[in-house]
C-alpha positions in Angstrom: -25.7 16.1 101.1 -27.9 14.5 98.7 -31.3 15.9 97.4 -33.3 13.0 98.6 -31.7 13.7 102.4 -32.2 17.3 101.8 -35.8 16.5 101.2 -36.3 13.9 104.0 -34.7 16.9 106.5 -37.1 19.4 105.3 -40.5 16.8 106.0 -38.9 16.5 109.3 -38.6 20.0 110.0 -42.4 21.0 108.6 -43.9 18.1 110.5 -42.2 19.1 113.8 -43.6 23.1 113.0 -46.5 21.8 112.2 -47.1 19.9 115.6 -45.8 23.6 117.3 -47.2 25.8 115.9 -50.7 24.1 114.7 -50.7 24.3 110.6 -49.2 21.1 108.9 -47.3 21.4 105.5 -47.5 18.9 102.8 -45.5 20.2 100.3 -43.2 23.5 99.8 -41.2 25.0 97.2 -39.1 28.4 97.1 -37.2 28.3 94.1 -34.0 29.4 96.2 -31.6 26.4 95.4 -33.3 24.3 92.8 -36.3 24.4 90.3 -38.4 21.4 92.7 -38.3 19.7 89.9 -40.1 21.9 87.9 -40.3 21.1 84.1 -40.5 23.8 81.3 -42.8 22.9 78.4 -39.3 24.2 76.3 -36.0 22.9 76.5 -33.3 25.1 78.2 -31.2 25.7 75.5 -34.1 27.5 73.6 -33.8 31.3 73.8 -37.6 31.7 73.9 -40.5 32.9 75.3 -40.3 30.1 79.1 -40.0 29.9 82.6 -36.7 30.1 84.2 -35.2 30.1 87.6 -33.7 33.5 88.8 -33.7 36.7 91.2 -35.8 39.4 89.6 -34.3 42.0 92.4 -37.3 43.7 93.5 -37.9 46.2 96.8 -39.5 43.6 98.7 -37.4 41.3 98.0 -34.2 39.8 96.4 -34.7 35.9 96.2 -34.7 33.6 93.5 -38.0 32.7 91.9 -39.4 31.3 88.4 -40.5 33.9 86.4 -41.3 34.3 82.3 -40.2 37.4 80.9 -40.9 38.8 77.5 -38.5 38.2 74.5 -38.4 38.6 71.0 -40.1 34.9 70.8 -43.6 34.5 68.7 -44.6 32.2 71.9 -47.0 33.6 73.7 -47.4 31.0 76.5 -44.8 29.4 78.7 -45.9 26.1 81.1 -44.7 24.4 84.2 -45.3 21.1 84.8 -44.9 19.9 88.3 -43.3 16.1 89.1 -46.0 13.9 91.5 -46.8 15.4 94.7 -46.5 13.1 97.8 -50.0 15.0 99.0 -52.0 12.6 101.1 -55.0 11.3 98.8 -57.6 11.0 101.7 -57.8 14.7 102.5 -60.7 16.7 102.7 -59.9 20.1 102.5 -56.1 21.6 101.2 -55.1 24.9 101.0 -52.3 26.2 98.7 -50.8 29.4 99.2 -48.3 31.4 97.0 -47.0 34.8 95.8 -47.0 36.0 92.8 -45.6 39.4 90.6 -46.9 40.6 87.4 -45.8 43.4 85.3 -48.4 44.3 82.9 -52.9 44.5 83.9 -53.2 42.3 80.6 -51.2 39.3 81.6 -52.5 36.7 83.0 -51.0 33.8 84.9 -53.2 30.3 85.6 -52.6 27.5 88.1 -54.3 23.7 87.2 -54.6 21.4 89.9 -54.8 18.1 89.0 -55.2 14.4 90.4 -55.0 10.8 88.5 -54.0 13.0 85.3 -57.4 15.4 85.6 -58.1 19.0 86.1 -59.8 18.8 89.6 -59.4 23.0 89.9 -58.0 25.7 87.6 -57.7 29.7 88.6 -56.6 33.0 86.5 -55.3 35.8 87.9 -54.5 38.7 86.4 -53.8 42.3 87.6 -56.6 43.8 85.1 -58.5 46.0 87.9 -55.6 45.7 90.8 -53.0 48.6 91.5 -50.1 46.1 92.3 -48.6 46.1 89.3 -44.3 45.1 89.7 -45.1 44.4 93.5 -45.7 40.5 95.1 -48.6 39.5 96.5 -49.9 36.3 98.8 -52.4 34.4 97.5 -54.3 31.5 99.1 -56.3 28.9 96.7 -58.7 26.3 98.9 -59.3 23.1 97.6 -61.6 21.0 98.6 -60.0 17.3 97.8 -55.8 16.5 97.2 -53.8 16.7 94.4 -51.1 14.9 93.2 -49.8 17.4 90.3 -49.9 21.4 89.5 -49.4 22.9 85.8 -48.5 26.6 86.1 -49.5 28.9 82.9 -47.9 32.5 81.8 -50.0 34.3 79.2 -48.3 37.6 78.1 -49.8 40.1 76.0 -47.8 42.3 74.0 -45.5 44.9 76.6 -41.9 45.3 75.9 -42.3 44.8 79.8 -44.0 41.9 80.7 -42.7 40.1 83.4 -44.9 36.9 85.3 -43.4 35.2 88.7 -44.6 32.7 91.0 -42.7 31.9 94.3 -43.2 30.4 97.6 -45.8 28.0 96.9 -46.7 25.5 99.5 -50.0 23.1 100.2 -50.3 23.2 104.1 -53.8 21.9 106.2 -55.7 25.2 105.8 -55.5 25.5 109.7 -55.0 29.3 111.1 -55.0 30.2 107.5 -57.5 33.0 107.6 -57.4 33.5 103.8 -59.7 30.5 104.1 -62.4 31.8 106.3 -65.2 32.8 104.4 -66.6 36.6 104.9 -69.4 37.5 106.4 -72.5 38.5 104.4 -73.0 41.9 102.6 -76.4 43.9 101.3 -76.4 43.2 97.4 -79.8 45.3 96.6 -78.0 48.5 98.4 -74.5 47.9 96.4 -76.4 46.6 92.9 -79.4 48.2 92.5 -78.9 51.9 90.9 -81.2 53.7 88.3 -78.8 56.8 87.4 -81.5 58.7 88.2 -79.7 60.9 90.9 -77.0 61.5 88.9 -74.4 59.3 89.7 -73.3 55.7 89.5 -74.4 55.1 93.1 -71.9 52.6 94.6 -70.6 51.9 91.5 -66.6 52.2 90.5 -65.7 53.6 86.9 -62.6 52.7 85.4 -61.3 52.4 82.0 -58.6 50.0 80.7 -55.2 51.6 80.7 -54.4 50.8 76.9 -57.3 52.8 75.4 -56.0 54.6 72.9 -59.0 57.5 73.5 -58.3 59.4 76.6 -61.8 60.0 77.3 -63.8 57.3 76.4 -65.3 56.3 79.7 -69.1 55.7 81.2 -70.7 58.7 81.5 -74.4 59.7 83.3 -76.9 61.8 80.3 -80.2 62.7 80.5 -82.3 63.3 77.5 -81.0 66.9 77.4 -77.7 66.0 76.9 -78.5 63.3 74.3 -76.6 63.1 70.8 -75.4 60.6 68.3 -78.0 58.2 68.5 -77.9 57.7 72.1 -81.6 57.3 73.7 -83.9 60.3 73.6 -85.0 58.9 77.2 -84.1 56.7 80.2 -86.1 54.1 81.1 -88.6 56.2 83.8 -89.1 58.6 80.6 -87.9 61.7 83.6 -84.4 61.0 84.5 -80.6 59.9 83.7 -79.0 57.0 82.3 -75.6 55.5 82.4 -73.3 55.6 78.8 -70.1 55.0 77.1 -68.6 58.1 75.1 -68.7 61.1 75.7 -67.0 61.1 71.9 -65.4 58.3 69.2 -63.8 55.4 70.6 -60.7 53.2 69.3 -61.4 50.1 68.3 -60.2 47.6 71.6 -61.2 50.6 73.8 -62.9 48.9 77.1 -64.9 50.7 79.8 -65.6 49.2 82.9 -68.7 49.9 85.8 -67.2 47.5 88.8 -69.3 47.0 92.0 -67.5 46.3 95.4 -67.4 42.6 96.5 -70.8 41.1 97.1 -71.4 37.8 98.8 -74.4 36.0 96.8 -76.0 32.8 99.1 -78.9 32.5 97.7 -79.6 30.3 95.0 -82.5 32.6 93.8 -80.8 35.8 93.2 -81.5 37.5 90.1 -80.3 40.5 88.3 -82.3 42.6 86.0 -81.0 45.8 83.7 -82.0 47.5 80.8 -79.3 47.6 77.7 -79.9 50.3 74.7 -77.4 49.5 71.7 -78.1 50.9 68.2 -76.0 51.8 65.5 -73.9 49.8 62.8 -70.6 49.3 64.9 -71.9 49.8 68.4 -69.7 47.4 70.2 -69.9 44.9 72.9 -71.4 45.1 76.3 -70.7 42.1 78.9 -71.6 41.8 81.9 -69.3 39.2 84.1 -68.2 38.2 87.8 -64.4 38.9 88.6 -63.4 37.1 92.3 -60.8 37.6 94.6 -58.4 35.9 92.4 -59.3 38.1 89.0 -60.6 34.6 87.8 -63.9 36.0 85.8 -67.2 34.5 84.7 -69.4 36.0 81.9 -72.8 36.1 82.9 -74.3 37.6 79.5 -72.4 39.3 76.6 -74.4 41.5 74.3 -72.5 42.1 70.4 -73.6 44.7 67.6 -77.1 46.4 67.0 -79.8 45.3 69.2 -82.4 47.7 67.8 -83.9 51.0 68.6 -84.9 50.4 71.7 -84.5 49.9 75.6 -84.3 46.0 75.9 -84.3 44.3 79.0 -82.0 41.6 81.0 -82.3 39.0 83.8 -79.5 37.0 85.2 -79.1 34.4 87.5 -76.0 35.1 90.0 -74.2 32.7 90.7 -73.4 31.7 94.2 -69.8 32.8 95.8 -67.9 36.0 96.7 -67.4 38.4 93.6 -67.4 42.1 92.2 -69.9 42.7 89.6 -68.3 44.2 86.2 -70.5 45.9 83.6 -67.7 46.2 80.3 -68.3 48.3 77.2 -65.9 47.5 74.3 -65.4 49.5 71.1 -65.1 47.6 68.2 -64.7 49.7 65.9 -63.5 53.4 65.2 -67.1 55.0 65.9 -69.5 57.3 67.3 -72.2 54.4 68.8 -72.4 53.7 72.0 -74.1 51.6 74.8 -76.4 52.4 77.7 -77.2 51.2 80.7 -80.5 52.0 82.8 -82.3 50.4 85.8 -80.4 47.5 87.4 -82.3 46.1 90.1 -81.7 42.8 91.8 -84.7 40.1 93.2 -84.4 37.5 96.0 -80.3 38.1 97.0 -80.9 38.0 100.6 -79.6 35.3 102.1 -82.4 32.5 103.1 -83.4 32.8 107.0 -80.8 30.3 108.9 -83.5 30.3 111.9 -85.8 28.1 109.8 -86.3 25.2 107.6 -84.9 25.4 103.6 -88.0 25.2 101.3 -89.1 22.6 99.7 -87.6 21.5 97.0 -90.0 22.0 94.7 -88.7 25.9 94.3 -85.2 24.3 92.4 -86.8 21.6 90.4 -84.6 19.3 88.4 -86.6 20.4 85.1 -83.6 23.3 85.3 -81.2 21.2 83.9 -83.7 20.7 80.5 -81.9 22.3 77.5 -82.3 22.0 73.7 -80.1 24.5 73.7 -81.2 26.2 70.1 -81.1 30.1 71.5 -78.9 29.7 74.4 -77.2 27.8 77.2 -80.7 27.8 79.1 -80.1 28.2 83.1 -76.6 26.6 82.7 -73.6 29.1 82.8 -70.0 28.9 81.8 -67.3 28.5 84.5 -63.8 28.5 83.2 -61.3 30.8 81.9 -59.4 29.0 79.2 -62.0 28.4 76.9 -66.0 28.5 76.2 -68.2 26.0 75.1 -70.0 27.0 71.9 -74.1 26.7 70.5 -73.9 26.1 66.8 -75.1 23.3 63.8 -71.8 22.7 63.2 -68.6 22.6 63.9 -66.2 24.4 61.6 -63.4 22.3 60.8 -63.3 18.8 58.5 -63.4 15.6 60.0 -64.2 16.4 63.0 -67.7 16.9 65.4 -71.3 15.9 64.5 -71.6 15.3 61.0 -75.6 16.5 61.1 -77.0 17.8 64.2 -79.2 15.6 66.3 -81.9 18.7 66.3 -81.2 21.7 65.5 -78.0 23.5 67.5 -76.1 21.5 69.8 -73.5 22.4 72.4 -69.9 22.1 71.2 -65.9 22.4 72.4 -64.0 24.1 69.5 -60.5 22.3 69.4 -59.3 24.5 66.4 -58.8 27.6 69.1 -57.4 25.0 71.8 -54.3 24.5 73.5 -52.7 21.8 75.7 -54.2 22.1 78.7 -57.2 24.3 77.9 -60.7 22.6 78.8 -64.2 24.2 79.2 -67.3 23.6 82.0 -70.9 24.3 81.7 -72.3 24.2 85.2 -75.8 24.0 85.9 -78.0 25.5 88.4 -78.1 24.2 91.6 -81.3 21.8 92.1 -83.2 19.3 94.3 -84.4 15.6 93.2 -87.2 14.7 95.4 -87.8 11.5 93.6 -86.5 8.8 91.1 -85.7 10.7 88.3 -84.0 9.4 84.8 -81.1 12.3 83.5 -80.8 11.9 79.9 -78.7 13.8 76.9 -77.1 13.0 73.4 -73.2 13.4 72.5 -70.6 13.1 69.9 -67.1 12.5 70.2 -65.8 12.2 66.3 -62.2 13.3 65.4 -58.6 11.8 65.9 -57.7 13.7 68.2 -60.3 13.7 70.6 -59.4 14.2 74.5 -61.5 13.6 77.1 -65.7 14.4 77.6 -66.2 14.4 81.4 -69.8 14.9 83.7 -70.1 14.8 86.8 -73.1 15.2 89.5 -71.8 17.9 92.2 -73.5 17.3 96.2 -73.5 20.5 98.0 -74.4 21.2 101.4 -77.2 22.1 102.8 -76.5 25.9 103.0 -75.6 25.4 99.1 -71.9 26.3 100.0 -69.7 23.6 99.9 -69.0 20.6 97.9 -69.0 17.1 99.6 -69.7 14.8 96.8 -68.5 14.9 92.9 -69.8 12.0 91.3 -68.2 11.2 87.7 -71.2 9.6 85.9 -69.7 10.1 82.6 -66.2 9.8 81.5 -65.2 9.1 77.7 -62.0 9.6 76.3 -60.9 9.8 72.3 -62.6 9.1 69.0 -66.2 7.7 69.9 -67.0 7.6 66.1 -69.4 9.8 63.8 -72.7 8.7 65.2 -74.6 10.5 68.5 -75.0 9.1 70.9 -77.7 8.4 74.1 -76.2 8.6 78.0 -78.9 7.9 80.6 -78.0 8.0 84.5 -80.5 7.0 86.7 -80.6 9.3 90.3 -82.5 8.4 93.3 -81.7 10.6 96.3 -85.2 10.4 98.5 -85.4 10.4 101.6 -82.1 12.2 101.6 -83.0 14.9 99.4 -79.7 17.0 99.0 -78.5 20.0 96.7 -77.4 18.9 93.2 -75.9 20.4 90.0 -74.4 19.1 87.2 -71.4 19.5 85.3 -69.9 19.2 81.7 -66.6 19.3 80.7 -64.5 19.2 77.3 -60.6 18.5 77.5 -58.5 19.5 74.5 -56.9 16.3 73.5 -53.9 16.8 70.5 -55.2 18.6 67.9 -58.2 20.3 66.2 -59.5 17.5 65.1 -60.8 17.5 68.7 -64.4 18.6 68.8 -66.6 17.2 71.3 -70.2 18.2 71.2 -73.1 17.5 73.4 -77.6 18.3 73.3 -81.0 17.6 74.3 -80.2 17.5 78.2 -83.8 15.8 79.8 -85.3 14.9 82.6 -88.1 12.1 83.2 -89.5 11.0 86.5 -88.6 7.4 87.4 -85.7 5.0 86.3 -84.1 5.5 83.4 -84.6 2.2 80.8 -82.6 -0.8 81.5 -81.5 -2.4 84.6 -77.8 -0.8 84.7 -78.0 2.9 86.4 -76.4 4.3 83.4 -76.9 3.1 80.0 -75.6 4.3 76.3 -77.2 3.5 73.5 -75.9 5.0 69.8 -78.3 6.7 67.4 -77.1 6.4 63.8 -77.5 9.6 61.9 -76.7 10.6 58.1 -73.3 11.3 57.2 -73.0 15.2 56.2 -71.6 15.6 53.0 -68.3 16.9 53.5 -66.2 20.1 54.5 -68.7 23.1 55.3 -68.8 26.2 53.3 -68.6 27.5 57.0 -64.5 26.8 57.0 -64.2 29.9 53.8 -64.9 32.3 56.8 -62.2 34.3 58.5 -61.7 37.5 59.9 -57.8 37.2 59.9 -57.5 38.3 63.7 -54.6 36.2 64.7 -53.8 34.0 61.1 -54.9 32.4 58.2 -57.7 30.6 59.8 -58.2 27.4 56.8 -56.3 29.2 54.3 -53.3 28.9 53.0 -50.0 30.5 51.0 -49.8 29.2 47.4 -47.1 31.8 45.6 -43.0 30.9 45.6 -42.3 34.8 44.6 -44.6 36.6 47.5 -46.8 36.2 50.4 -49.9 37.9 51.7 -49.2 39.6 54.9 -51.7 40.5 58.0 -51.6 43.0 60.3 -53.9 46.5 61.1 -51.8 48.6 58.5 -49.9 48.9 55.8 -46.1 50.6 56.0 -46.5 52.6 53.0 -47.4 55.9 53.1 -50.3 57.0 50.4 -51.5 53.1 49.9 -53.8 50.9 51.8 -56.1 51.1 53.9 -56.3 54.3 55.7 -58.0 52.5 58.9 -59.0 48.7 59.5 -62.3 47.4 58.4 -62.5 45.0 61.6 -58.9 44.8 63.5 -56.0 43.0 61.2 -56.8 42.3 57.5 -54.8 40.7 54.7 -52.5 43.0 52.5 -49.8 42.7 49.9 -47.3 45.0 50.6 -46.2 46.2 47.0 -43.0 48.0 48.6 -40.7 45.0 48.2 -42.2 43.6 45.3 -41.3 43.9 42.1 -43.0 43.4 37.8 -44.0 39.8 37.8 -44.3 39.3 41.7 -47.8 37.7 43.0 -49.5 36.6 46.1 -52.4 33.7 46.3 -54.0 32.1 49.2 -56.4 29.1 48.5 -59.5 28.2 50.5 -59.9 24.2 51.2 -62.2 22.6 49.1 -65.5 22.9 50.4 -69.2 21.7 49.6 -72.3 23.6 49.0 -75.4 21.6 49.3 -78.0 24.8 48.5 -77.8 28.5 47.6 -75.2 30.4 49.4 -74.2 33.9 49.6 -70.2 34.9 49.8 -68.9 38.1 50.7 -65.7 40.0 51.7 -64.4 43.3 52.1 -61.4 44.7 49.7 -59.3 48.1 50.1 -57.7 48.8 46.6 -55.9 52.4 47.4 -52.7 53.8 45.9 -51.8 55.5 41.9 -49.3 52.3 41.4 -52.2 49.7 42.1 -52.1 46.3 39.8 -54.5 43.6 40.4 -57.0 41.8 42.6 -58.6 38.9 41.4 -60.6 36.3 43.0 -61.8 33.0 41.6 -63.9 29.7 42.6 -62.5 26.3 41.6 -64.5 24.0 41.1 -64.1 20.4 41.3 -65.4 16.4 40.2 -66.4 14.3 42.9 -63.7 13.2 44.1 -62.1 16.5 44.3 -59.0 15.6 42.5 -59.8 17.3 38.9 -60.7 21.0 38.1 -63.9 21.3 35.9 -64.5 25.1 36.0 -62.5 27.7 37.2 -64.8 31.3 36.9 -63.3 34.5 37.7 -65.8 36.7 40.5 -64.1 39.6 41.0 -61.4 41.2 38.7 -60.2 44.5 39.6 -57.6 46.8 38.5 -55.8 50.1 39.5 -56.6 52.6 42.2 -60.1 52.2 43.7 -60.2 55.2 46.4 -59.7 55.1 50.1 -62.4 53.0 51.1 -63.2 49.2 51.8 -65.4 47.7 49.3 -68.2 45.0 50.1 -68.2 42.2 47.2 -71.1 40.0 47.7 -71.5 36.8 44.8 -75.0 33.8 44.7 -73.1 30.6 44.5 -76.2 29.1 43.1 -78.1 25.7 44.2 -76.7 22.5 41.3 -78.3 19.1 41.1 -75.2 17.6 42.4 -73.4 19.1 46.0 -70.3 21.7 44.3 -67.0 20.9 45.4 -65.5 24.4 45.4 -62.4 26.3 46.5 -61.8 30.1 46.7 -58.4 31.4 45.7 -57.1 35.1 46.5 -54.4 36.5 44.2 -52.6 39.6 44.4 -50.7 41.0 41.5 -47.8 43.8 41.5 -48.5 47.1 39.9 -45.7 49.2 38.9 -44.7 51.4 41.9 -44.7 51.0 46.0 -48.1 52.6 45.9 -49.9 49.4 45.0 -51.2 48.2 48.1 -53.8 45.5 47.8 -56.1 44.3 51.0 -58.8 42.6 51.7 -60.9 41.4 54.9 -64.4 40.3 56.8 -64.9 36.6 54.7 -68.4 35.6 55.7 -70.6 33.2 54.2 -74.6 33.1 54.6 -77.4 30.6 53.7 -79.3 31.9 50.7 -78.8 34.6 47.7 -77.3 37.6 48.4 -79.0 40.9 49.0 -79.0 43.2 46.0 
């Protein structure tokens, strides 16, 4: 029997179960006799890190499945891409249902829905704060258009055990599904709202991640009796408790988490408010985020570093939907800081009266969407898991995004960091346009390998819970050119006044020269100029000259960021230590840094790494971190090249930093003034490493940041 009878039998049989038993079934795979045509992002002969078709053997089961499995591979992330789906295109509400099994709380597995070649829908799921770990578990997406393709995403961390499978997937009518039934409304100021005070976390949940490395790092409840290593000498109320992380050090990576039960927000009004107390050098990170009933999170506010002395307050919007509320402390840093947490209190969460009229619209005025954004993203929030829009006044790689800003920061998608697939959304509140009303903003699409720079206008319902318009009003794809430039949309709903909100996306094209940026969102009453409802118009700017000192920084986290290996006889190495006993650094500065290992070197043996060339327009301060420990140490020496104009002939090459022999267990802050010329310096930083005369001659270095003006004496 063929496949395309097979296929034509199994339609036949769905549509007859669908008439019986009420539910119809548009499209089904099981994985037990073929891959459903099913494409790996990896040929099969490759012995990598993918997606295969097999039976993993578990207790609940022992059918085949596709499943990615952890190998010796340096791939981290395996893909699926579906063929077309023959999903009817008229439908208004699809429901796709599956099960999946995951090994390891730190890998994640993501599902794309997609139609005419765009992400309509993406979800992450994970099993970070779920106890199924090795055990399969239904899951039921809704949808509220079709779809015509899926892309399926394994990201494993690194576990000897890690394991991701998907099975039994199937988009049926969402009819008797009660996965798709939305719950019933819960008390958010009882299950928020706690000041420590008692005690106790209230409702609150404490858990800490399972790969902290210090056992007893967790949240803890103190009051000014029990306060020590720079913690606050008082709550908030000046008379009773407060929530922190400790009690002790922390491990760098180290995460603590305060989870509230589910909450159901309705209200478009709802705020949260908290107090945050973070002081001390390496204090951490505190974030506060949203994590729904399919472990897809969204961070509401994310606090890094020192924030001063003293209690600081917090207020968030809550976004609408059905989510736990997460409260995450992360070390950063071998250390004895910590961060507290005092007084969260919530305003307007109860859900608006259903027994009379909605209020005027005049409470969500369309003067929310304004941004310049110069601090922040304003009252717009991110919404997606595979990658963040970024506020900056540039964009750090050559060739690619504005060239000057149009005024001051300016929104941007990072494509260096990007991957196929990946995209980001910035979602607005939601608002109401009670008259004519002209939406304006700038963007810049510059780079060769641009992808796609989408908006779109969201209609809700009344009850602000359901979508029943998406209205593309922008959608560019590829290089656009260097200059900004002005969209104008034009949006008249009176009479019908109805819910709006706005969205902006970014789709990573084919490379990093991919940046797409966007500012200055506005809002004037009446039409927008011209007679077409949406109008462009380009605003020619001045070429910045060239590569930004910006691209010298790197914290070495993952790679070489813009650097790169120059040496035939050795390379520089990264990672969080050194193999040698009695050399290196005896703990990271900041997580991985670069080293040359001196064990398997030998008299003669070097290591460079070379900066691009970069231009300085005005005085700039450069500064790194070095670790020179070990009795058979040889040489670190750092240099700038500089250049002519046209970069292609050195003109001075001046040594910065020229060390020699064993300079004690400690990291080492260099700081050097690249002073202000008449004419913009075309400069490049080189790194060399030279061999000593024993194992013991491990050289390291870390922390590259670079800073308007002279350095600090």
């Amino acid at each position: 029997m063929s496949e395309k009878t097979k296929l034509t039998i199994f339609i036949f049989i769905t549509t007859i179960l669908s008439i019986v038993f009420g539910q119809r079934i548009y499209w089904k795979c099981t994985f037990e006799n073929d891959d459903c045509s099913f494409q790996s992002n990896v040929p099969d002969q490759f012995q990598v890190y993918k997606f295969e078709r097999g039976n993993l053997k578990t207790p609940e089961r022992a059918e085949n499945c596709m499943y990615a499995r952890k190998t010796n591979s340096h791939l981290e992330e395996a893909y699926l891409f579906s063929s077309k789906l023959n999903i009817p295109r008229n439908i208004g509400k699809l429901c796709f249902k599956f099960n999946i099994l995951m090994s390891n709380g730190q890998d994640e597995l993501f599902v794309f829905f997609l139609k005419d070649y765009q992400i309509v829908k993406q979800r992450a799921f994970s099993m970070k704060y779920s106890h199924e770990i090795f055990k399969w578990i239904e899951k039921t997406d809704y949808l509220s258009q079709s779809v015509d393709e899926i892309m399926i995403k394994s990201s494993r961390k690194n576990s000897a055990t890690s394991i991701i499978a998907i099975d039994n997937m199937e988009f049926n009518d969402c009819y008797a599904d009660s996965s798709s039934t939305p719950p019933s409304s819960t008390n958010i100021d009882s299950i928020l709202q706690c000041n420590f005070d008692s005690s106790t976390t209230c409702q609150y949940e404490l858990l800490r991640s399972s790969q902290n490395r210090i056992d007893n790092y967790a949240w803890t409840v103190s009051n000014p009796q029990h306060s020590f290593y720079g913690l606050p000498e008082q709550d908030v109320s000046k008379n009773g408790y407060y929530l922190h992380s400790g009690p002790f050090v922390c491990w760098e990576g180290d995460r603590v988490y305060l989870k509230s039960s589910s909450i159901i927000v309705t209200n478009p009004r709802c705020k949260l408010s908290f107090y945050y107390h973070m002081s001390g050098e390496n204090v951490g990170t505190l974030t506060v985020y949203t994590n729904n009933k399919e472990n897809l999170q969204q961070v509401l506010v994310e606090k890094r570093g020192p924030q001063g002395e003293s209690w600081l307050t917090e207020d968030i919007s809550l976004p609408i939907g059905e989510y736990e509320l997460i409260f995450e402390g992360k070390c950063t840093i071998l250390s004895l800081s910590h961060i507290a947490v005092d007084e969260i209190t919530t305003h307007n969460c109860q859900s608006p009266s259903l027994s009379t009229p909605r209020p005027t619209p005049n409470r969500n005025s369309p003067t929310l969407l304004e941004c310049r954004f110069e601090q922040d993203f304003c009252n717009y929030y991110q919404s997606t898991q595979t990658h963040q829009w970024v506020i900056g006044r540039e964009t750090p790689s050559s060739n690619t995004g504005p060239q000057v800003p149009y005024s001051g920061n300016f929104v941007y998608f990072e494509a260096t960091t990007a991957t196929r697939g990946y995209f980001s959304l910035l979602e607005s509140p939601v608002v109401y346009f009670d008259k004519e009303t002209c939406l304006s903003f700038m963007y810049n699409m510059h780079g060769s390998h641009i992808g796609r720079f989408l908006v779109s206008l969201i209609t809700l319902d009344q009850n602000e819970n359901r979508i029943i318009g998406n209205e593309t009003i922008l959608n560019e794809i590829g290089n656009k050119g260097t200059d900004w430039i002005r969209f104008s949309h034009t949006i008249n709903d009176y009479p019908q006044i109805r819910p709006r909100k706005l969205n902006f996306y970014a789709f990573y094209g084919r490379g990093y020269k991919g940046d797409v940026s966007f500012d200055e969102v506005t809002i004037s009453y009446g039409s927008c100029p011209g007679s077409a409802r949406s109008t462009r118009e380009t605003s020619s700017v001045t070429v910045r000259p060239g590569p930004s000192p910006k691209l010298l920084e790197c914290q070495f986290e993952q790679d070489f960021c813009n650097y790169y290996q120059n040496s035939t006889n050795y390379q520089w190495l990264i990672g969080r230590e050194t193999p040698s006993r009695d050399t290196g650094p005896q703990a990271p500065y900041s997580g991985n840094f670069v080293y040359f290992e001196a064990t398997t070197a030998t008299r003669g043996y070097f290591s460079l790494l070379e900066s691009p060339i970069v231009y300085f327009d005005k005085e700039t301060c450069l500064s790194f971190m070095y670790n020179m420990y070990g009795s058979h140490t040889g040489r670190f020496l750092v240099s700038l090249i500089t250049f002519d104009q046209t970069d292609s002939r050195i003109i001075r090459n001046e040594t910065i930093l020229n060390e020699i022999g064993n300079k004690g267990m400690e990291w080492i802050r260099f700081s050097y003034t690249i002073r202000n010329s008449p004419q913009i310096a075309h400069i490049k930083l080189n790194f060399m490493g030279l061999y000593g005369r024993g194992y013991r001659g491990d050289i390291s270095f870390d922390g590259i940041q670079i800073n308007d003006g002279s350095c600090l004496v």
